[in-house]
C-alpha positions, 0 to 999 in steps of 0.5 A: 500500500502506498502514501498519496502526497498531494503538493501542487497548489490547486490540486484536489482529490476526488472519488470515481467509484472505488478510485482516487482521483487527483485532479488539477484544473479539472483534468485527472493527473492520478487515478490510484485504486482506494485499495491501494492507498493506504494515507493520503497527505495533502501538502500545503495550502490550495489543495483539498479533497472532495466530500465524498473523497473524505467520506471514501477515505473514512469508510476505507480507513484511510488517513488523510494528514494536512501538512503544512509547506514546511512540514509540519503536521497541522491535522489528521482525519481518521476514521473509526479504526479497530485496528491495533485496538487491543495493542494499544490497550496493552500499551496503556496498561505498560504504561500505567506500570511503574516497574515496566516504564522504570525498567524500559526507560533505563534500556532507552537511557543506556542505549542513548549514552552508548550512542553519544560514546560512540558519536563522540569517540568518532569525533574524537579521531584527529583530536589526541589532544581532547581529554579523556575525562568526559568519556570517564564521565559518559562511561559513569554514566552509562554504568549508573544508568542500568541501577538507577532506583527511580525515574527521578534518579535516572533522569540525574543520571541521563542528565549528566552524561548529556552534560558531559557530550554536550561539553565537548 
């Protein structure tokens, strides 16, 4: 299934029977079967999408995002999706678990401190004159991180080796 960006001013999405149309002063530039679209982005100002577009979009549960020319997500239509519906369930239900966000978020903290040794001993290639003592503080870190008590306690410890990539 495929993503439908639509960017060109003036363009318009239309319905055809079971297909999308994307048409552009009146004359057809795209006919996508529905089933073959699985999001439609509509780009900017000056495009749009018919009525019955969006009511075929809803039925087929199919996203349709309004984004803006520089990117940014301005909306979202969705329809009444079941999809996932339970694994998004188990996910709140994870989330509501102390003992499960302590545990996950400490993977997540070791996994960024890994990632900011390895980025900056990468950096400091060609530098023998950089001092060793802020990877001592990131290597700290990365230790205290998998045996932090708390999120709060884990927090300092993510703190602090932000602290010491951040210096270099």
């Amino acid at each position: 299934m495929a993503t439908l960006y639509v960017t060109e001013p003036g363009s318009r999405i239309e319905k055809e029977y079971r297909h999308l149309l994307v048409t552009l002063d009146d004359k057809t530039v795209l006919r996508a079967p529905l089933a073959s679209v699985s999001h439609v982005v509509l780009v900017g100002r000056g495009v749009g999408a018919t009525t019955p577009a969006l009511h075929a979009l809803l039925a087929a549960d199919i996203t349709l995002s309004l984004v803006s020319r520089g990117g940014e997500l301005l909306g979202r239509l969705t329809g009444p999706s079941g999809k996932n519906l339970e694994l998004r369930r188990k996910q709140y239900a994870r989330a509501a678990d102390p003992v499960f966000c302590l545990a996950f978020a400490r993977q997540v903290v070791a996994g960024k401190l890994a990632n900011y040794r390895t980025y900056a001993l990468r950096w400091r290639r060609g530098r023998p004159e950089l001092p060793a003592e802020w990877l001592e503080r990131l290597d700290r870190a990365a230790a205290e991180a998998p045996a932090a008590p708390d999120l709060a306690s884990l927090r300092g410890v993510e703190g602090a080796g932000s602290k010491a990539y951040f210096a270099l």
